[in-house]
ZAMARGU-4260 file (C-alpha; in steps of 0.2 Angstrom, whole numbers, plus 5000, padded with zeros to 4 digits):
<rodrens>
0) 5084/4936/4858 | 5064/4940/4854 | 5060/4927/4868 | 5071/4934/4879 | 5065/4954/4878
5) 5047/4944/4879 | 5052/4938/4894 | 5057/4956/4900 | 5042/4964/4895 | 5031/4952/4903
10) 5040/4955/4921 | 5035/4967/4934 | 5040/4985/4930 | 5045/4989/4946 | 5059/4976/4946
15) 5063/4981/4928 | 5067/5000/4933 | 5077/4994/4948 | 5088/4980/4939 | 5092/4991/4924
20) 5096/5006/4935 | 5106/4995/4946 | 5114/4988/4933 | 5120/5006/4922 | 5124/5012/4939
25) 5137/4998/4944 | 5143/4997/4926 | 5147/5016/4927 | 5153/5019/4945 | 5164/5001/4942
30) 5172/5011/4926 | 5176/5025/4938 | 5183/5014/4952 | 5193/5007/4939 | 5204/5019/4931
35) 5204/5027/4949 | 5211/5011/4958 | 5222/5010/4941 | 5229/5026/4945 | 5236/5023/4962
40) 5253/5012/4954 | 5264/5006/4969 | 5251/5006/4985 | 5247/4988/4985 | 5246/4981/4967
45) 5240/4963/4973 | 5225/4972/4983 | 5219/4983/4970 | 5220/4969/4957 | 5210/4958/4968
50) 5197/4969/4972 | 5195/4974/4953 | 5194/4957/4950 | 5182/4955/4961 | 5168/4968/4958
55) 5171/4966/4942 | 5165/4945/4943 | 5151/4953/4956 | 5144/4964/4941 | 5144/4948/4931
60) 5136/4939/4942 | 5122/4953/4946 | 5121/4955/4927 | 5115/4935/4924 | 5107/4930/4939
65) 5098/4946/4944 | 5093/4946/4925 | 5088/4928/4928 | 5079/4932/4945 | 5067/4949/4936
70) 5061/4934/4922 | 5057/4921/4935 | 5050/4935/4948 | 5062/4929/4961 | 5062/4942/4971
75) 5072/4932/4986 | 5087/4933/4974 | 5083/4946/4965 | 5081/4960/4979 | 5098/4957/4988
80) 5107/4956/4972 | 5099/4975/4968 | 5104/4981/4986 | 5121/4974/4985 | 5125/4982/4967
85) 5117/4999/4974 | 5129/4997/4989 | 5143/4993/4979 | 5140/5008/4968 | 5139/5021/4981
90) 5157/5015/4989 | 5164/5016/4970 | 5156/5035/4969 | 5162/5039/4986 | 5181/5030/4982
95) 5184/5036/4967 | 5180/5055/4973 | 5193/5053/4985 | 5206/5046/4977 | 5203/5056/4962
100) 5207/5070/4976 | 5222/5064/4983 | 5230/5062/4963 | 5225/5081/4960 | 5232/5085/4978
105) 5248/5074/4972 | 5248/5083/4954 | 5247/5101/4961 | 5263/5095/4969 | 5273/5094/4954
110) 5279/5112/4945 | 5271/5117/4927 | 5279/5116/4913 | 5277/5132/4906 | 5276/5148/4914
115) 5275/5168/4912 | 5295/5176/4914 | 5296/5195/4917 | 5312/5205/4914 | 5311/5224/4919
120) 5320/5240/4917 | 5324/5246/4933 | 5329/5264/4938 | 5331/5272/4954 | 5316/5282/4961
125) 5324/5301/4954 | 5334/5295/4938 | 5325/5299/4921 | 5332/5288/4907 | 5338/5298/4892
130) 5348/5294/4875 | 5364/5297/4884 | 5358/5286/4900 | 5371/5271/4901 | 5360/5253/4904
135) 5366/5238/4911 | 5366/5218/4912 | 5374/5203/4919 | 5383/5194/4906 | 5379/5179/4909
140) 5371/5175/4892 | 5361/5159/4898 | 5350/5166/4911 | 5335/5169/4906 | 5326/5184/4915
145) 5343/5196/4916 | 5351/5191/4900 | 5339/5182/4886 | 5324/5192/4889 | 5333/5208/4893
150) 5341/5207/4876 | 5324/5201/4869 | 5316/5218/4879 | 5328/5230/4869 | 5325/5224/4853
155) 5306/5222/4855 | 5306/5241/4863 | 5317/5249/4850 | 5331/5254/4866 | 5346/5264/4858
160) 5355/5265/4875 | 5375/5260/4879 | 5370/5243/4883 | 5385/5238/4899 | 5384/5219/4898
165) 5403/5216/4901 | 5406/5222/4920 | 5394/5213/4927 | 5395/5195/4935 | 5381/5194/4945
170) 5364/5203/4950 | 5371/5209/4966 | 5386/5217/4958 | 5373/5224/4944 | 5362/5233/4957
175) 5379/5240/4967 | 5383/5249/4950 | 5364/5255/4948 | 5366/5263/4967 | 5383/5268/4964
180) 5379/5276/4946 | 5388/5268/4938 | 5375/5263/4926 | 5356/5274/4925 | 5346/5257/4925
185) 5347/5239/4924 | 5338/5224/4915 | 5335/5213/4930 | 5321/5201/4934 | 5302/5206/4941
190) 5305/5197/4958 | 5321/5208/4962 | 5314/5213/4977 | 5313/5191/4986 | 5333/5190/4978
195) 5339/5205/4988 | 5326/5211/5001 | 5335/5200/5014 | 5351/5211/5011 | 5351/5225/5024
200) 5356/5239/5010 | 5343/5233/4998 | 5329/5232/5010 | 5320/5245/5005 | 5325/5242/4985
205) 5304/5244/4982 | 5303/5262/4987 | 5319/5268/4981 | 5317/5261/4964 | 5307/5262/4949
210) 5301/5250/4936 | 5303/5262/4920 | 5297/5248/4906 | 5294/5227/4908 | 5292/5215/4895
215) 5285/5197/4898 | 5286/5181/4890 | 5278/5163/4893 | 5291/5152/4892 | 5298/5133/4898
220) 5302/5133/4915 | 5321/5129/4916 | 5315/5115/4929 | 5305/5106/4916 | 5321/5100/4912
225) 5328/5094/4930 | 5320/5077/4929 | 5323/5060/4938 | 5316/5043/4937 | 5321/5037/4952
230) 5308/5029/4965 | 5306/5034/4981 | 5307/5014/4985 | 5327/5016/4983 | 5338/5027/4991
235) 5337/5045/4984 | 5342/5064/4989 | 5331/5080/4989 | 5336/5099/4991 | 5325/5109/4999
240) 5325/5126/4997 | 5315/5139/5006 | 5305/5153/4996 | 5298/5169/5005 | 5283/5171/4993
245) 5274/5186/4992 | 5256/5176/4991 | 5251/5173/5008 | 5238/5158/5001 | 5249/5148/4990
250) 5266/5147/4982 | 5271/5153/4962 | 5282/5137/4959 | 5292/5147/4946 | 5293/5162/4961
255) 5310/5166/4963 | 5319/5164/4980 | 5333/5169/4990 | 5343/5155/4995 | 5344/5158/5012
260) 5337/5141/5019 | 5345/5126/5008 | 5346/5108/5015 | 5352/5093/5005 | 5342/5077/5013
265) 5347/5060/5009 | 5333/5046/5013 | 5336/5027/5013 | 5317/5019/5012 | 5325/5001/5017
270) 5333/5009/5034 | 5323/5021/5037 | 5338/5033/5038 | 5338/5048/5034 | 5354/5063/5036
275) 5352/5082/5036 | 5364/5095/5030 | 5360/5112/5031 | 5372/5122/5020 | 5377/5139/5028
280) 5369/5154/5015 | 5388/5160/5019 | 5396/5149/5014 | 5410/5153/5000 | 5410/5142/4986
285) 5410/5142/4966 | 5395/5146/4958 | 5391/5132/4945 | 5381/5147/4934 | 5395/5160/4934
290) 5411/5150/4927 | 5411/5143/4946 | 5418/5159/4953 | 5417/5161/4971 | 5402/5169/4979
295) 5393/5166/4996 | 5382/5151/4992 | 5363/5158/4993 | 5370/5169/4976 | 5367/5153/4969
300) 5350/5155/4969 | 5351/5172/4958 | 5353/5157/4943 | 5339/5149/4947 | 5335/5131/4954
305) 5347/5120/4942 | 5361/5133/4946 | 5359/5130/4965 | 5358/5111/4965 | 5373/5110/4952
310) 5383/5120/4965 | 5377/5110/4979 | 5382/5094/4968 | 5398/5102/4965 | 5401/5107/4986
315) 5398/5090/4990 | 5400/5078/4975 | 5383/5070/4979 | 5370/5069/4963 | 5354/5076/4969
320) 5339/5067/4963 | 5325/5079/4966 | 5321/5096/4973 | 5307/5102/4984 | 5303/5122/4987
325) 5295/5125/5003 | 5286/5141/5005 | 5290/5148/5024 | 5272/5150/5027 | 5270/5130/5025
330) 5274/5131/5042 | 5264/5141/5049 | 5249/5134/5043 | 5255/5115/5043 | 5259/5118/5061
335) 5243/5127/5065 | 5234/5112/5055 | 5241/5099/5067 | 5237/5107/5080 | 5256/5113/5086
340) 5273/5104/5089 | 5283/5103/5103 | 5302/5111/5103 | 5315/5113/5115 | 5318/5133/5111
345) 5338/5137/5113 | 5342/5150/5124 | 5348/5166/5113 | 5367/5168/5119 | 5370/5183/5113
350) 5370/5198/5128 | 5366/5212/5119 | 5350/5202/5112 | 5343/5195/5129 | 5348/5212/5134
355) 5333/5219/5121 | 5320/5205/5126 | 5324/5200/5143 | 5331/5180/5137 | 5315/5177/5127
360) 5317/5176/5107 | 5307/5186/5099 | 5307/5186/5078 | 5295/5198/5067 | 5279/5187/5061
365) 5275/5177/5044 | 5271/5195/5036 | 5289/5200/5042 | 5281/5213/5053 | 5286/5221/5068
370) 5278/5231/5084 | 5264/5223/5092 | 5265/5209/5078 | 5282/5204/5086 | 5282/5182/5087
375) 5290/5182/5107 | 5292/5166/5115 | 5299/5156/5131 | 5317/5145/5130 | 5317/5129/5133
380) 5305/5114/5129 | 5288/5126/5121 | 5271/5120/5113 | 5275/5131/5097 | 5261/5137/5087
385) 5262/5140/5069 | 5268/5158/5071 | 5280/5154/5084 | 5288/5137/5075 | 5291/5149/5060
390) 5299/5164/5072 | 5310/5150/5079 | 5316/5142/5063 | 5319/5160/5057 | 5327/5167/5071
395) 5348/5172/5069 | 5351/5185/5077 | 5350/5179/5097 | 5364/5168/5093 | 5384/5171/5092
400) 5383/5157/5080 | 5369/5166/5067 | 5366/5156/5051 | 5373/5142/5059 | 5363/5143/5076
405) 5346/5145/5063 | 5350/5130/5053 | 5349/5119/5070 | 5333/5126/5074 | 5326/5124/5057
410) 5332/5106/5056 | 5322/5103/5076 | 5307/5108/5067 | 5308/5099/5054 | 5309/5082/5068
415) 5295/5092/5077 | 5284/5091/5061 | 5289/5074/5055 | 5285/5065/5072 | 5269/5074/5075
420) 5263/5071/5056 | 5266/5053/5058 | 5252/5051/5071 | 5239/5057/5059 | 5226/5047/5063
425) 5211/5051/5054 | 5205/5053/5034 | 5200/5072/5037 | 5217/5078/5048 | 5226/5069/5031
430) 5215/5079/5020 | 5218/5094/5029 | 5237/5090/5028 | 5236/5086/5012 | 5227/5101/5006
435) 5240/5112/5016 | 5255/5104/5011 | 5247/5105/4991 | 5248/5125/4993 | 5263/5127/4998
440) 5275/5117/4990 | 5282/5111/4973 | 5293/5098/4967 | 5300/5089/4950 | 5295/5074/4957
445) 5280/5064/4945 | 5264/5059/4954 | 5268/5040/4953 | 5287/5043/4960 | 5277/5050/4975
450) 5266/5036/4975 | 5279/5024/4977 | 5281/5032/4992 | 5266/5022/5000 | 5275/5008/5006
455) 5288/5019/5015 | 5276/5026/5023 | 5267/5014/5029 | 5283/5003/5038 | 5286/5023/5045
460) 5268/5022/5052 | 5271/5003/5057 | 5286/5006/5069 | 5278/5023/5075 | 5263/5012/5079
465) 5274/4999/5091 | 5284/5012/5099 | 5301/5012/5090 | 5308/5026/5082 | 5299/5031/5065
470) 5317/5037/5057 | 5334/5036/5061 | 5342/5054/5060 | 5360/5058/5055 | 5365/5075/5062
475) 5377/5085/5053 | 5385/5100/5055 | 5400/5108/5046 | 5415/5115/5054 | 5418/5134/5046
480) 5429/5147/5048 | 5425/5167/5046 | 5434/5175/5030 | 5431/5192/5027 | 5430/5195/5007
485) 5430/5213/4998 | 5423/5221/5014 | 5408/5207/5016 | 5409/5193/5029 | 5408/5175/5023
490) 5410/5159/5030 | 5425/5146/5023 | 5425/5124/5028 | 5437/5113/5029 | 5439/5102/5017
495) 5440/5085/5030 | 5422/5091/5038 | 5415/5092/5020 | 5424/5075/5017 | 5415/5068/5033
500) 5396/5074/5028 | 5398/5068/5011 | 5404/5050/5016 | 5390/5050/5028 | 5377/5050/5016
505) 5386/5041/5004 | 5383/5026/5015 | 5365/5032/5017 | 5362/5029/4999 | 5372/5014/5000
510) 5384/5021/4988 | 5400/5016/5002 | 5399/5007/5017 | 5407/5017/5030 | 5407/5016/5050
515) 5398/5032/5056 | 5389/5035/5075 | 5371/5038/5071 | 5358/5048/5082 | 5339/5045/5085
520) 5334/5063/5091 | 5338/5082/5088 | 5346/5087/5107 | 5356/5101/5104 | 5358/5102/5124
525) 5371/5085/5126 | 5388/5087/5133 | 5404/5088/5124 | 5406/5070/5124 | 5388/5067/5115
530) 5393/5082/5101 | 5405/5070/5093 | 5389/5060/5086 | 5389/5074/5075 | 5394/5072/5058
535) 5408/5084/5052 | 5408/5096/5068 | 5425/5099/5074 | 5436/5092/5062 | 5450/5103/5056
540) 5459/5095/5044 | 5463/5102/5026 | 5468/5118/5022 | 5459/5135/5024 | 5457/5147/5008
545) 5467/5160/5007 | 5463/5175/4997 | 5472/5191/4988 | 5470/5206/4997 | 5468/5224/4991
550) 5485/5231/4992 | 5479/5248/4986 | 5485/5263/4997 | 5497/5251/5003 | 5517/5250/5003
555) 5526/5237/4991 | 5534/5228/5005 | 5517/5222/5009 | 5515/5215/4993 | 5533/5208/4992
560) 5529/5198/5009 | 5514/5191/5006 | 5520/5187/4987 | 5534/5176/4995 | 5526/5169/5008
565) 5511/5162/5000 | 5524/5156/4981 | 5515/5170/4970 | 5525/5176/4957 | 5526/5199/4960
570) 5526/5210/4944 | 5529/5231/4951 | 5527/5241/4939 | 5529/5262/4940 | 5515/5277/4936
575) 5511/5294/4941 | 5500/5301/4949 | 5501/5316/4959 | 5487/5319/4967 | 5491/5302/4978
580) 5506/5300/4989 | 5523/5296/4982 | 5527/5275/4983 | 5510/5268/4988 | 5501/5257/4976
585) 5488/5263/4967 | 5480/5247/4958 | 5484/5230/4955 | 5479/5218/4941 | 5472/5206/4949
590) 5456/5210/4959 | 5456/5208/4979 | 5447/5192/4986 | 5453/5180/4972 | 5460/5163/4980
595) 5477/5160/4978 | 5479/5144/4972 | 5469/5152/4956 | 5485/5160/4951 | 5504/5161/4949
600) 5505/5180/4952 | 5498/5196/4951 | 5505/5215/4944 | 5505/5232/4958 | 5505/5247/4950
605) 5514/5258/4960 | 5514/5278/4962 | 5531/5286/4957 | 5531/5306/4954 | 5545/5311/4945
610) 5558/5327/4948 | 5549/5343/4941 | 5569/5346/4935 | 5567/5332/4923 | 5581/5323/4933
615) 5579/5307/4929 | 5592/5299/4935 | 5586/5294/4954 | 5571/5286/4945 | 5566/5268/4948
620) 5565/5258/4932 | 5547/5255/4924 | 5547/5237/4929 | 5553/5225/4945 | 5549/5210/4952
625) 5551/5203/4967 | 5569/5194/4964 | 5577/5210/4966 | 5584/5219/4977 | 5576/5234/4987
630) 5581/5235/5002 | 5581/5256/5004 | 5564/5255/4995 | 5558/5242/5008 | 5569/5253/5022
635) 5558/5269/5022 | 5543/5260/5018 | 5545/5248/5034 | 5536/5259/5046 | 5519/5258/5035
640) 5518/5239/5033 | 5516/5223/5043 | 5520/5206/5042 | 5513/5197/5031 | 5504/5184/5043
645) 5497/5197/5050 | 5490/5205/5032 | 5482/5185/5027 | 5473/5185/5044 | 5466/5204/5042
650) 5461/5200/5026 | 5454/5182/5028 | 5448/5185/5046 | 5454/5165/5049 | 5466/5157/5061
655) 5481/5148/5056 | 5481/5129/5056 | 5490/5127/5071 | 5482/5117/5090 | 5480/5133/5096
660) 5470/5145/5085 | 5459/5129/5079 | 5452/5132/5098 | 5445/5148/5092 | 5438/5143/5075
665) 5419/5144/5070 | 5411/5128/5077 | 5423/5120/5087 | 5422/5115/5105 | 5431/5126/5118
670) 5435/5125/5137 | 5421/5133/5148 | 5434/5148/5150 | 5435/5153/5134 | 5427/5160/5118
675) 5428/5151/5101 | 5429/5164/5085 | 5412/5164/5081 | 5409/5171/5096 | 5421/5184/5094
680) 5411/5188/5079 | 5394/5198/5080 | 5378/5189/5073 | 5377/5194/5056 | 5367/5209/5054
685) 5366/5211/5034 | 5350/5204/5030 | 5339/5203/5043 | 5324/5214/5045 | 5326/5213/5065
690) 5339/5226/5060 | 5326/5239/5059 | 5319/5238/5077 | 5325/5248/5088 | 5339/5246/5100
695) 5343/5229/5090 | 5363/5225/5088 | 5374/5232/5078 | 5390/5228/5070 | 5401/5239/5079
700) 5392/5235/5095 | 5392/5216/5092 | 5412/5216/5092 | 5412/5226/5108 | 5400/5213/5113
</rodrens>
């Protein structure tokens, strides 16, 4: 060793300085190269490995012989040896930089752990709280912002009010008491304002409320707890649900959402398959977080992301693996970044609408604002810019099929992006995706599950590249009917359209192999004969739901007939009342809009004033059911009451399962002569801002429409 460092000593100083600072620089930059390469599990082990192998043998080699080359003064060998290990250093710099990039761009993906909750006591704008104000709560003891940390907020604030945590199911219901006074506050959640600002009475929520005290609290994130470990090299399901966030730069993961946009994609990386259903925000189904009682479906997201994806699960008995929150200004600025998509704009068919705005289709911008900020744009096929892609996918209201009509469009610009993105061709329009898509979205999906996504990819970007389809789209749409529950419109399916959708991506994930038609492109334009590659659209079978209707202020023959005719079980029972007209019912015991087939019977409560002479003799008897015979009450009541048919399609607003009235139900195909129901029902008009403009539809003037 002392002969060695002679050696050294004696060689020429220049070469010394550039062969040990060739050398610590390779050794370092070779170190970072490594655990970056390392950190890239999935995209082309065999490559990486032999590439580390490699420059790891060339550092070797450059450590002996160049080491060899300084003693002997060979500078033949010696320089190139120097000029390659500088080389080699720079590209490890310049790799590991970026790769080091795209895994923070692919962490910032994933949601935190932990984050900041926020539970507020909310009054309206005038009320004062005082010791004798009544406050109120869901009771639904595990969600967390309206329940746990509202008990949590009176304990810590010393609150001596009448707590109501009994009456209320659900935060809609718990703000209707708050605006009806029923209650002088509530415990709700900070971002009450996203939940229910797309409902047309709580637009303006922010200015006619107050926020009278809040109490926060960092806590795990009930998604911390939604994990998968599948890869994204077999086949897998992700829901996606759209979030209106209030930050215009970048989504809060943990910011609630509305639950207006929902689809459930299933995605086969062997095929290249992939199916989209776009679940109606309408749509009536049990809520998994709220004992599975009924609700429309976008209430599901009042419990937070596990509550929604369990009652997708439950809709369509499919497990979902991972879910993805899109913030809706993602696609302005992802569209804007790839320079636009192209998009065949349907026509709005809906008179009153093209009446407004001359055929075009006009939507408020990302900043939901209207007047000169109003998104306006052509039909037909459109270079849509960022603004305008978002208008489209938004839009509802130019279209007799609303929700419905929206969830096509959305599902087009999802194609639109995904074709255009796939001809990325350069590192820096990838970075600027990349950096795009970073901000505004979050998923439970881990880094290295995203990773595995590489080789995808890459056969996607192979058969894009040789002009074959890059992805094989099953379009699916369900067929619905209109019901009408407690005074709000909802949408019902039937059970055989449901059953269609779910064996279609059943076989998509492998799980059955079932024969099914597949299409290769969104055009929403075909004939009737190219509709039927649609998935679920226009079958009929199963049975409808059928729910109880309010018979208050109604006559007991009603409730009789719809009591036989749908096997329900009547109890009548007599009180008084007389401030109310003699022989209508007054209440009933079990409450308006629950589904039939969830009970056996129900109680009336009908109004009987007795003789001011204490004759009691004419009296009916406290209690009756519907076994006995009535026939004078029935006679003098006839006049008031109507069939019962007749009372089950008021109160659902459905056909009846016959030939004919399917002709005239939600989605289904009609002769050019005719109209189908959905057509005979207005766009909704509850939760759209568009409401505000002047002149825009309402719902008296849609039915005349």
């Amino acid at each position: 060793m002392k002969v060695l460092m002679k050696k050294i000593k004696l060689a020429s100083g220049g070469m010394k300085f550039f062969y040990f600072f060739s050398l610590i620089l390779y050794i370092v930059t070779y170190v970072f190269f490594v655990i970056n390469v390392i950190s890239l599990q999935g995209i082309e082990t065999l490559i990486r490995i032999l590439i580390l192998v490699f420059f790891g043998l060339f550092g070797i080699l450059f450590a002996i012989f160049g080491l060899t080359s300084l003693i002997q003064k060979k500078k033949k060998i010696f320089i190139p040896f120097v000029v390659f290990a500088l080389l080699f250093s720079i590209t490890f710099g310049i790799s590991s930089y970026f790769i080091s990039k795209l895994y923070n761009r692919l962490e910032s993906f994933t949601q935190s752990d932990t984050s900041t909750y926020t539970t507020v006591l909310l009054t309206l704008k005038d009320t004062e709280i005082t010791s004798d104000s009544i406050l109120g709560m869901i009771n639904n003891e595990s969600n967390r912002e309206n329940y746990i940390l509202a008990k949590e907020m009176i304990k810590e604030k010393n609150i001596k009010n009448e707590i109501n945590d009994k009456d209320f199911d659900d935060i809609y219901i718990l703000v209707s008491a708050l605006y009806n006074g029923e209650v002088d506050g509530i415990f709700i959640t900070k971002d009450y304002p996203v939940l229910l600002g797309n409902e047309e009475k709580y637009q303006n929520i922010l200015s006619e409320t107050k926020v009278v005290e809040s109490y926060s609290k960092k806590m795990k994130t009930e998604e911390s707890n939604i994990v998968s470990n599948k890869s994204l090299t077999e086949p897998f399901t992700i829901l996606v649900l759209g979030v209106d966030s209030e930050n215009t730069d970048r989504l809060d993961p943990n910011a609630a959402f509305n639950g207006d946009t929902l689809m459930l994609i299933t995605f086969n990386p062997k095929t290249l398959s992939a199916t989209i259903f776009s679940v109606p925000r309408d749509l009536y189904v049990p809520i998994s977080c709220n004992g599975n009682r009924y609700n429309k479906v976008n209430a599901a997201a009042y419990g937070g992301t596990s509550c929604v994806m369990d009652t997708i699960n439950n809709l369509t008995d499919i497990d979902i693996d991972y879910f993805v929150k899109v913030d809706f200004k993602a696609v302005v600025d992802l569209v804007e970044t790839i320079g636009g998509i192209d998009v065949e704009v349907e026509a709005p068919d809906y008179d009153y609408y093209n009446s407004i705005y001359g055929g075009r289709l006009c939507e408020q911008n990302s900043l939901r604002q209207f007047g000169e900020h109003l998104i306006c744009m052509e039909t037909g096929m459109q270079h849509l810019n960022g603004e305008q892609a978002l208008a489209y996918a938004r839009n509802r209201h130019g279209y007799l099929e609303s929700d419905i009509a929206r969830n096509r469009h959305q599902q087009q610009v999802i194609e639109a992006l995904a074709k255009k993105l796939v001809k990325t061709s350069s590192f820096s329009d990838f970075e600027n995706i990349l950096d795009t898509i970073s901000r505004h979205i979050a998923t439970n999906m881990k880094t290295t599950q995203i990773l595995s996504f590489y080789q995808t990819i890459k056969n996607m970007l192979t058969n894009a590249l040789s002009g074959q389809d890059f992805i094989t789209i099953q379009r699916m749409q369900l067929t619905y009917y209109n019901l009408e529950v407690n005074g709000t419109s909802a949408l019902g399916y039937y059970s055989g359209s449901m059953k269609a959708i779910t064996e279609a991506m059943e076989e998509n994930l492998g799980i059955k192999q079932i024969e099914t038609i597949k299409t290769f492109a969104y055009d929403y334009y075909e004939d009737n004969a190219r509709k039927k590659d649609i998935v679920g659209l226009g079958i009929y079978s199963g049975s409808k739901l059928n729910f109880l209707p309010s018979f208050v202020g109604r006559s007991v023959s009603e409730a009789k007939s719809f009591a036989n005719n749908n096997d329900l079980s009547l109890n009548i029972e007599y009180i008084e009342d007389k401030t109310q007209m003699n022989g209508i019912i007054l209440k009933q015991s079990v409450a308006p809009g629950t589904i039939t087939d969830n009970i056996s019977g129900f109680t009336i409560y009908v109004n009987e004033i007795k003789n001011n002479d204490n004759d009691t003799s004419n009296t009916k008897p406290n209690k009756e059911t519907n076994n006995k015979d009535d026939k004078e009450e029935d006679e003098d009541t006839q006049n008031n009451s109507s069939t019962t048919n007749n009372d089950n399609k008021e109160d659902n607003n459905t056909n009846t399962d016959n030939d004919t009235d399917e002709s005239n139900t939600g989605n289904e195909e009609t002769p050019d002569n005719e109209e189908n129901d959905n057509q005979e029902t207005s766009p909704s008009t509850t939760d759209d801002p568009l409401n505000s403009l002047p002149g825009s539809p309402t719902t008296e003037e849609s039915e005349d429409e």
